[in-house]
C-alpha positions as CSV (number, residue, x, y, z in Angstrom):
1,X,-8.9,22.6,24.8
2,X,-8.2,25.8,26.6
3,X,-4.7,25.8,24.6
4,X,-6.9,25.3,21.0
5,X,-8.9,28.1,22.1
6,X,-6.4,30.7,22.7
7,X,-4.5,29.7,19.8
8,X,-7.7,30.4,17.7
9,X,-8.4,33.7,19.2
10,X,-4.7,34.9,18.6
11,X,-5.1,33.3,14.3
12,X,-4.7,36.3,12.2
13,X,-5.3,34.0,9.3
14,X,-7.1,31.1,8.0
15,X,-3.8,29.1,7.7
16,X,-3.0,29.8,11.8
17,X,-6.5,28.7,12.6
18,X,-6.0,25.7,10.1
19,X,-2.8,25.0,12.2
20,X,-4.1,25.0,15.7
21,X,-7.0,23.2,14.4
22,X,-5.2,20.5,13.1
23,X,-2.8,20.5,16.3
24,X,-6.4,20.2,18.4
25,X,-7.3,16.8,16.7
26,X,-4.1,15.0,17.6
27,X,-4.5,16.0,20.8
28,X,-7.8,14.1,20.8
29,X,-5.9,11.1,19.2
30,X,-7.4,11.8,16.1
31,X,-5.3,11.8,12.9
32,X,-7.7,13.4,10.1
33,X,-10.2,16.1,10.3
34,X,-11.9,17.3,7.2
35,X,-14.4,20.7,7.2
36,X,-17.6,20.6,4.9
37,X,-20.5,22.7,4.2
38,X,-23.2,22.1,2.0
39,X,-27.0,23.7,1.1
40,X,-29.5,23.1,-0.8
41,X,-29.3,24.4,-4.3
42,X,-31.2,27.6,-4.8
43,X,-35.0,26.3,-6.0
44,X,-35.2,23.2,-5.6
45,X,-36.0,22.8,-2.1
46,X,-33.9,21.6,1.2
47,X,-34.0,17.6,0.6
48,X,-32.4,17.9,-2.5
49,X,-29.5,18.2,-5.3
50,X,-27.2,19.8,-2.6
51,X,-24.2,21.6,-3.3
52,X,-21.2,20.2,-1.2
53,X,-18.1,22.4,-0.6
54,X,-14.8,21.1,1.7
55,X,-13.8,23.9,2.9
56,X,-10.2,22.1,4.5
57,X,-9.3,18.6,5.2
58,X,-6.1,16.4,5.7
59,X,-7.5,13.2,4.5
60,X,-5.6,11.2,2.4
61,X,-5.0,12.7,-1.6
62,X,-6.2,9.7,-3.1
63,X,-9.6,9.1,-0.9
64,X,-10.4,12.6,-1.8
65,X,-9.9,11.8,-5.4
66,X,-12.5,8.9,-5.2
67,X,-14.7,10.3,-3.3
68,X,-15.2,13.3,-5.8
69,X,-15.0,10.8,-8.4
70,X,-17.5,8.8,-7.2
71,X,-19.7,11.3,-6.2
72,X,-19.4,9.6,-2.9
73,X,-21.4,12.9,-1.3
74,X,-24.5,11.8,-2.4
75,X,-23.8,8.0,-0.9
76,X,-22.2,8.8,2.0
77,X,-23.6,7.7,5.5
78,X,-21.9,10.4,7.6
79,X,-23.4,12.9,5.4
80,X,-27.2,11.6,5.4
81,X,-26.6,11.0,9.2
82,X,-25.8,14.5,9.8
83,X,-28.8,16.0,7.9
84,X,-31.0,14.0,10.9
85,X,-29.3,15.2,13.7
86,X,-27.4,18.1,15.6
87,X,-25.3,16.0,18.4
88,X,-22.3,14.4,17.5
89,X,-22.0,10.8,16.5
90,X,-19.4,8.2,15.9
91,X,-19.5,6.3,12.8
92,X,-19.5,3.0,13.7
93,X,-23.0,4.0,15.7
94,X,-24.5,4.6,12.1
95,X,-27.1,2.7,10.7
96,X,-26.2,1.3,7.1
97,X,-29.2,2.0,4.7
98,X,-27.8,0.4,1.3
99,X,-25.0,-1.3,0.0
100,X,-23.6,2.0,-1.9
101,X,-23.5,3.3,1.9
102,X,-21.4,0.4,3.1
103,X,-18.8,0.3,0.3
104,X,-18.3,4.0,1.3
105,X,-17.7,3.4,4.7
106,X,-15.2,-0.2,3.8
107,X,-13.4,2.1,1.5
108,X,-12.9,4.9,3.3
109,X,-11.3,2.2,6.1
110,X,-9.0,1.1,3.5
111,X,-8.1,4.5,2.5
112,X,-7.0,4.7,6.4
113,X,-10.4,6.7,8.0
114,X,-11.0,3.2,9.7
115,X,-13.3,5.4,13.0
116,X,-14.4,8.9,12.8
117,X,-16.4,11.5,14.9
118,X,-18.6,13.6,13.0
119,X,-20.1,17.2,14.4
120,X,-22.7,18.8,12.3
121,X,-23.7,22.5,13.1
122,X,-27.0,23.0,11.3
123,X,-27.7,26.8,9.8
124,X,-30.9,28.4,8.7
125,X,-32.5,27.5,5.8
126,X,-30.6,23.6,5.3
127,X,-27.9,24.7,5.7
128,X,-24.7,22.1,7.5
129,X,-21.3,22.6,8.7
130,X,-19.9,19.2,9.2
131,X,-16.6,18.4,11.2
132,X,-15.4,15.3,11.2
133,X,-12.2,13.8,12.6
134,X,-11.2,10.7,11.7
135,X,-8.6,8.2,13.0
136,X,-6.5,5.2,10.8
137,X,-6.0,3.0,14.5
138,X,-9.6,1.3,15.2
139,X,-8.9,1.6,19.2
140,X,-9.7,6.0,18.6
141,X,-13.5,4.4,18.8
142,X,-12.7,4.2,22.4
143,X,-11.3,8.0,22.5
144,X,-14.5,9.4,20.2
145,X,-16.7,7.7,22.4
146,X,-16.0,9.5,26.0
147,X,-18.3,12.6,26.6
148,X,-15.2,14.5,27.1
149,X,-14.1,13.7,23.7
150,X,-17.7,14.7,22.2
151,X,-17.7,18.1,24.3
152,X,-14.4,19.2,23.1
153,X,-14.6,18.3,19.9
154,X,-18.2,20.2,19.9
155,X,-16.0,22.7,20.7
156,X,-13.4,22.9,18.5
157,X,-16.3,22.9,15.9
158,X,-18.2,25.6,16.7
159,X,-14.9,27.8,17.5
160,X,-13.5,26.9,13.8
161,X,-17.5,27.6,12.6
162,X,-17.8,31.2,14.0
């Protein structure tokens, strides 16, 4: 952690933070990460229409493609799980509410994000910043789940955040 750290305090740009960043998540054994934001659309309150931007991820092309396509956002579990909370959470500890929710969570498994640990850092006004790493090998669920895992990846979050 100490090594992501100073290696984020010496980035003079984007791309060098983008590159210690991404060496930081295979160091936790994690093989994706993907960096989101979104807020509510100006006037029509917090709970709804909101606008989702990524603002970096390495997830596969073609899951990105569907997941715009599909307007997967609005149907995704790891994004209605991070509106309700401010710790981080693994996904297979979410709560499925429908079956547009599952099919979003079996494809992104066969798109290769099989276990993911998501960190949302909540803003004023409704506004999220959502880090999420994700693995293809189902045993990372066993990595994402330590404490030390959770703290450094809390970390890595809120340094990439600031």
């Amino acid at each position: 952690m100490r090594a992501f750290i100073e290696e984020a305090n010496q980035a003079d740009n984007v791309a060098a933070l983008l590159e210690a960043f991404e060496r930081a998540v295979g160091r936790l054994s994690f093989d994706h990460y993907s960096l989101s934001y979104w807020e509510a659309v100006a006037g029509t309150g917090s709970a709804s229409a909101p606008e989702h931007r990524v603002l970096a991820s390495n997830y596969p092309d073609h899951w990105v493609s569907r997941y715009l396509h599909r307007d997967y956002f609005r149907k995704d579990p790891v994004i209605r799980h991070a509106r309700a909370t401010a710790t981080p959470y693994q996904w297979r500890d979410l709560q499925v509410d429908c079956q547009s929710e599952l099919i979003v969570l079996e494809e992104a498994r066969d798109a290769g994000l099989r276990e993911g640990l998501s960190i949302p850092i909540h803003e004023p006004w409704g506004k999220v910043f959502l880090t999420t790493l994700a693995s293809r090998r189902p045993d990372c669920s066993q990595v994402a789940a330590t404490a030390q895992t959770r703290t450094q990846a809390q970390v890595m979050a809120v340094v990439f955040h600031s």
